[in-house]
N, C-alpha and C positions, 0 to 999 in steps of 0.2 A: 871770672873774666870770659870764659870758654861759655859757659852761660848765656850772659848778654850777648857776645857776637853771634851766637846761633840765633838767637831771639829776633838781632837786625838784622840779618842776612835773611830769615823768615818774614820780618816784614817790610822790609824791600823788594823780596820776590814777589808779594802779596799786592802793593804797590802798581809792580810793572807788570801782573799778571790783571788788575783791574783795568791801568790806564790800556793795554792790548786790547783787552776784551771789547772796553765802550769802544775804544777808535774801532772794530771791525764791526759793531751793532752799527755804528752810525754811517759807515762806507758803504753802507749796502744795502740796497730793496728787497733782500734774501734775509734778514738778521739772525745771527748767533740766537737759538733756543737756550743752550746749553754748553759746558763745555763737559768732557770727561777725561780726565786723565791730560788735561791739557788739549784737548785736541777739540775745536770747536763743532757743532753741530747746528746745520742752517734749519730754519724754521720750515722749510719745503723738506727737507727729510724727514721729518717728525709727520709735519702734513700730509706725507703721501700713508707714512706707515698709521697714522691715527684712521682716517678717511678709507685704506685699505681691511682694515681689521674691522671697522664700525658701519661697512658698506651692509646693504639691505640684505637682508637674509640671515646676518648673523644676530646668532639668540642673542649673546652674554657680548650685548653691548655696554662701553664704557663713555665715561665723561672724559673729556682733554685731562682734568684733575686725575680721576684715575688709572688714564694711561699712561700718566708720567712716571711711575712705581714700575709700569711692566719695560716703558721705554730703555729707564736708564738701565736695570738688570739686563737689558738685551746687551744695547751698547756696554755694559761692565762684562760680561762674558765674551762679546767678539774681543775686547780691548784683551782681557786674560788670553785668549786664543791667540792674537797677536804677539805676547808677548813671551809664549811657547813655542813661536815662532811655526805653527801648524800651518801655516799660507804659504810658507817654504816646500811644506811634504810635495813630493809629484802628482797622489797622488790627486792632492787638492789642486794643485795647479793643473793637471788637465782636466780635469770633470770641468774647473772653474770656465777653463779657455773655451770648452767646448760649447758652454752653455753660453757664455760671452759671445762665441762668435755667432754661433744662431742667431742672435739679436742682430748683430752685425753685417754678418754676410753679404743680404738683399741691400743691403745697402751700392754694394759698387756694381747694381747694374741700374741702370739708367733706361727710359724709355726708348734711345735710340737705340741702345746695343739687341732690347728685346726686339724693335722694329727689324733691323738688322737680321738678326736671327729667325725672324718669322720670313724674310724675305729670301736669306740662302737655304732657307727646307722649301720654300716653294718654287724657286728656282730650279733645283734639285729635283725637285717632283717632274716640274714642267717640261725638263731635258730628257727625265728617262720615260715619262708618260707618253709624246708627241715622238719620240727615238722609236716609240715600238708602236707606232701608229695612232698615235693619240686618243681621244674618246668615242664609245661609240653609245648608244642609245637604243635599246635593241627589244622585243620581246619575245618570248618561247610559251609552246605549248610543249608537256613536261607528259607521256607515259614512265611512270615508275617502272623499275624492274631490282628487285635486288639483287645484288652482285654476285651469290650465292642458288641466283634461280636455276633451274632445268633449261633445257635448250629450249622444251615446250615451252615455258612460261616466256622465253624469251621470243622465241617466233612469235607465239601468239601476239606479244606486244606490238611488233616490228608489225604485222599483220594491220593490225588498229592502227596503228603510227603513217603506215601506208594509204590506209583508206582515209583518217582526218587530211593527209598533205592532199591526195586526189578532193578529196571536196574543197579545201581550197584554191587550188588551180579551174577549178569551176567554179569562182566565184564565190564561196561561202565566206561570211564575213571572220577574219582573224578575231577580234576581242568574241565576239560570240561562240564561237568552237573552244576559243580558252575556255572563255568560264564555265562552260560547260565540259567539257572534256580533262582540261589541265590536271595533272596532280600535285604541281607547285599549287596550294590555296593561297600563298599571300598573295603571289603576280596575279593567279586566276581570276583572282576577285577583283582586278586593274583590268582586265582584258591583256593578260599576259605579260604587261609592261613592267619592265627591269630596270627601268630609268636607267641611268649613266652608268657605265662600266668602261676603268682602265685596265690595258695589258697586266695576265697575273693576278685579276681577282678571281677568275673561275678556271673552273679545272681545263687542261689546256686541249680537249677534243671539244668542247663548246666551245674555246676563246678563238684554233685554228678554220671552223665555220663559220663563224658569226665577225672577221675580222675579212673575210673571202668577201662576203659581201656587198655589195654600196647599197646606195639607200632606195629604200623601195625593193630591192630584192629580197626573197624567200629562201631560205636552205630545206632541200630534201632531208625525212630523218635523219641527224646524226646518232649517234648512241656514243653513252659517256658513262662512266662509273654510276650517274643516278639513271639511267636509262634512256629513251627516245625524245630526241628535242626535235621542235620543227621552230626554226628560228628566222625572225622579222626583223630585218634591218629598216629603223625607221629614221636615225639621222650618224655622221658622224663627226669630228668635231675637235680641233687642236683644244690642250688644256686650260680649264676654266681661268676665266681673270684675275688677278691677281685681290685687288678688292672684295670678289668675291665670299675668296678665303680667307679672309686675313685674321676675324674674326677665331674661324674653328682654330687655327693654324696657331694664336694665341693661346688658346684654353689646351693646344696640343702640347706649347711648351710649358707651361703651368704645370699639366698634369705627368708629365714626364720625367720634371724636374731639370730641364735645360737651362734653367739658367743659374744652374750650378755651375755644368760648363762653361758657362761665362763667367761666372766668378774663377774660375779655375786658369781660366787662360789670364783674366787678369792680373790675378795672384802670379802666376809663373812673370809676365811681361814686368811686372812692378819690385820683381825681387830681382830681377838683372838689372832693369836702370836706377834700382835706388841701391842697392849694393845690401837691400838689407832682408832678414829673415821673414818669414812667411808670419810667425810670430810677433815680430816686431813692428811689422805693416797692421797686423789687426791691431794689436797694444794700442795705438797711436790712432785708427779709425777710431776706436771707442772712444777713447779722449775727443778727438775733434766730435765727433755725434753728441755725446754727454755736455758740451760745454751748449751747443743750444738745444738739448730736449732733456729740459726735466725729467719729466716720464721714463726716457730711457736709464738715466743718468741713476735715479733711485731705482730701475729693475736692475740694473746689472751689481748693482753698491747691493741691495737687498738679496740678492743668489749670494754673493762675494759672501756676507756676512752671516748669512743664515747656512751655508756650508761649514762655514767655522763652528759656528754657533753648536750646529748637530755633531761637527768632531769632538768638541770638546766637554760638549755635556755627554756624550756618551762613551767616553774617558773616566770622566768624575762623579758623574751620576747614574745614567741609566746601567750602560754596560758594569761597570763598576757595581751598582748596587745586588744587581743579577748572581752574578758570581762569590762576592762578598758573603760564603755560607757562617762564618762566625759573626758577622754585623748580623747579620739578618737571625741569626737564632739569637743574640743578643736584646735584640730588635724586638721580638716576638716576647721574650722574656721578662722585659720591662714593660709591655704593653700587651701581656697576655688576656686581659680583662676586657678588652678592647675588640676580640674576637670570639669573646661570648656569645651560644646562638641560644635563641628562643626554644626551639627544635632540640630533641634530642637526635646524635647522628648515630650511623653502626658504620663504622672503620674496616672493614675486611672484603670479603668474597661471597659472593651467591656463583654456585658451581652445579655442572652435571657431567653424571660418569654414566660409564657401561656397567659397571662392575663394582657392586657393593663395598666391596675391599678395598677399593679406591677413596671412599668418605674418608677413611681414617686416615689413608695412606698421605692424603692433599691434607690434611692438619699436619700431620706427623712433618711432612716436609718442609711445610715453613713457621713452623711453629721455634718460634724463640727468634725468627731473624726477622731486622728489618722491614716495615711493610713496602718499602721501593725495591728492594730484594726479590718480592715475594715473584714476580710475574717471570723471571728468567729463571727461576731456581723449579718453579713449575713448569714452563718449557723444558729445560732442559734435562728435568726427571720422567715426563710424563708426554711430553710433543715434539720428542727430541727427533722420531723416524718418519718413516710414510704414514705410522700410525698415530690415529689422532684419537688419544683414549678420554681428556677430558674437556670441556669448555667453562671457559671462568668469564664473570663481569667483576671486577674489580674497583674497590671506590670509597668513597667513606658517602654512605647515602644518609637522607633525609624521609620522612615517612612521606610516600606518593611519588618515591624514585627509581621504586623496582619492585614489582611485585611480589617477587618470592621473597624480599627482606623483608616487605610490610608485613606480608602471612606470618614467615618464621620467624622473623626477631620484633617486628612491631607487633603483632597478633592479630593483625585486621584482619577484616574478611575475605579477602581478596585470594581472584583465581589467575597463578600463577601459569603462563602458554609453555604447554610440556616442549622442549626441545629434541627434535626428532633426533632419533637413536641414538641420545643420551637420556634415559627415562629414569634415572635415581636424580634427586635433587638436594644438595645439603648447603648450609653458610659455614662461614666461620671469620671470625672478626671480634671485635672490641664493642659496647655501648658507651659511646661516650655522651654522658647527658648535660653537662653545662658549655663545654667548649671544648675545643679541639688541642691533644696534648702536646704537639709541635706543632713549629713553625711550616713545617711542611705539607700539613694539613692543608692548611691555609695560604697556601706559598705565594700565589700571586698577589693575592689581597698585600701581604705583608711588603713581597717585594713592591707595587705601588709606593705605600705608606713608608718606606723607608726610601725610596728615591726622594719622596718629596721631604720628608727630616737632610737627604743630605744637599738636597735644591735647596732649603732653607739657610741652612747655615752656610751653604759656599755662597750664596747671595749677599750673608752678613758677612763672611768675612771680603766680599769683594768691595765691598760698602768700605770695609775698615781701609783694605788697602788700595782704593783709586778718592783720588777729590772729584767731586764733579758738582757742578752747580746750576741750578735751571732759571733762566730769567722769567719771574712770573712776568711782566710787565709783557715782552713779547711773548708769554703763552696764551696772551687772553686775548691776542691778535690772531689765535690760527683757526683758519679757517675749514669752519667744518661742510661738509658737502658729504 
């Protein structure tokens, strides 16, 4: 009896798990791909992630057919991840938020708040610019002097400085004595002209000269930390137009990041009149933005799931497989045939001493231990002080991997580069000619190869323990681009 009612109760759920399914294929312009674990999958998630993965550039592109194998494993591992409940940890939920609200953010500022903002920093400009005399328009002829000169060097200049102002009070033309005489070369090369200057762009015994002036007037040499100006007032000028600026004044807050500021002040304003957390206000942006942009809707659901995705395979797979030193020599044990080389290797040490005594004395020490042993047991016999008695390359080589192992353990011809003031050279090691006798030899290779043996089987049994089903009928509607 117990029997049969599990039986009905199985397929009546089956039943009202079909009739759900068609009614939400048929509700919608979006249809159900798939379901997994119960939980339906619209044909624009699959779309973004097929079309994302198979976009130009990528080698090891796949058919709709074959990416429905990598799809549902995706979705069976976020759904496992879900259900260890890793979307809970902290430390996933804020990497999550963070990455979330980036996408988000730009969003609560609006054309007018950045209009706004470009219009109170030029405002701001426009009060303390025109407060301290507004703009002025000005040119200088420039004797250098460094600030370190002799009095001589400095007289002498003030001398020159003196005789260029006397020839222009006679008449000689300003831009032509610039560009001939100036040491500024950028202005020189303008006939001295320094276009526009506000209060507090130059240092303040050029700014107190050149601000005495009205237009058409001359300043006698001033001297200033770069030496002798004779400076031309040629217009002055309340603060440029607003229009003018509006432009830079935009790429100013762009590049500044202002209108973070504005999201900030927003944020503060929105979490006093809605009573609600800073957190809860984005929560609820995403949602409303997600419900009409696709596009976003799938980046933010693909960071979400693909953060899972890497906690949990590196739980059970990667990190797991790493560590896992008994799997892995296990591993290697069962599949030692598999890491047979063509090549013979030599497993040890090509070394040089000072001191002859030393050849034996580097066998004698790590002889019988460990070859992962061998490198601190040698330190700490032999490199333990300020004295550095010997130098070791350490390795399991292949013939055309070291010289001195080709010579003395492979026999080739080869001339080994003496290592300065270690002039003895000896090996010591193992030949090992078909393959390598640990796993450790070989350690990464194996580690790979056994992430993927336990990728395989957590794939099978996630297969065993989720249902999932994919509607071919709408698969062969998704649109490849």
């Amino acid at each position: 009896m117990k029997a049969n009612r599990k039986w009905l109760v199985a397929a009546l759920s089956f039943v009202i798990y079909q009739f759900s399914f068609s009614h939400v294929v048929a509700q919608t312009d979006d249809p159900v791909i798939m379901i997994i674990n119960g939980q339906p999958v619209q044909r624009s998630e699959f779309e973004y992630s097929f079309n994302k993965n198979n976009a130009e550039g990528v080698i090891d592109k796949k058919s709709v057919e074959e990416y429905v194998d990598l799809f549902v494993n995706y979705k069976l591992k976020v759904q496992a991840a879900l259900d260890e409940k890793l979307d809970t940890m902290k430390s996933f939920r804020d990497e999550f938020a963070t990455y979330r609200d980036q996408q988000i953010r730009p969003s609560f500022v609006t054309d007018e708040d950045v209009e706004a903002k470009a219009r109170e920093i030029y405002d701001q400009t426009q009060q303390q610019v025109d407060s301290l005399g507004g703009l002025i328009h000005a040119a200088h002829i420039l004797l250098m002097v460094e600030q370190n000169a002799s009095e001589a060097v400095d007289a002498a200049a003030k001398v020159r400085a003196d005789s260029i102002y006397g020839a222009l009070k006679a008449g000689a033309d300003f831009e032509e004595m610039a560009k001939k005489f100036s040491d500024d070369k950028g202005s020189a090369r303008r006939g001295g002209d320094l276009s526009w200057i506000q209060p507090r762009q130059t240092v303040k015994e050029f700014e107190q000269a050149a601000y005495a002036l009205q237009p058409g007037e001359m300043s006698q040499p001033v001297k200033s930390p770069f030496g002798y100006h004779i400076i031309l007032m040629k217009e002055r000028s309340n603060f440029f137009p607003y229009d003018t600026l509006r432009n830079d004044i935009i790429r100013f807050i762009e590049a500044r990041g202002l209108k973070e500021e504005i999201v900030e002040k927003k944020l503060d304003k929105m979490t006093e009149e809605l009573g609600q957390t800073r957190e809860q206000i984005l929560e609820q942006r995403a949602i409303d933005l997600s419900e009409n942009d696709s596009d976003l809707k799938n980046l933010i659901r693909e960071y979400h799931d693909g953060l899972l995705l890497y906690e949990i395979s590196n739980r059970l797979v990667w990190d797991k497989a790493a560590k896992d030193e008994a799997g892995l020599a296990a591993y290697f044990k069962a599949n030692k045939s598999k890491y047979n080389w063509e090549q013979p290797r030599y497993k040890g040490m090509a070394y040089h001493v000072k001191d002859a005594k030393d050849v034996k004395a580097v066998k004698k020490a790590v002889k019988g231990l460990p070859f992962d042993k061998w490198a601190d047991k040698l330190r700490t016999t032999f490199n333990n002080d300020s004295i550095i008695r010997i130098r070791v390359e350490k390795g399991i080589f292949k013939p055309g991997d070291h010289a001195l192992v080709d010579r003395m353990v492979f026999k080739k011809d080869t001339i080994a580069k003496p290592v300065e003031g270690y002039p003895i050279d000896a090996v010591f090691g193992k030949l090992l000619k078909k393959g390598p006798e640990e796993y450790n030899d070989v350690r990464g290779l194996v580690i790979a190869d056994y992430q993927d043996q336990l990728e395989k089987q957590w794939v099978e049994a996630l297969r065993q323990r989720y249902q999932f089903t994919v509607r071919k009928e709408v698969l062969e509607t998704v649109n490849k681009h």
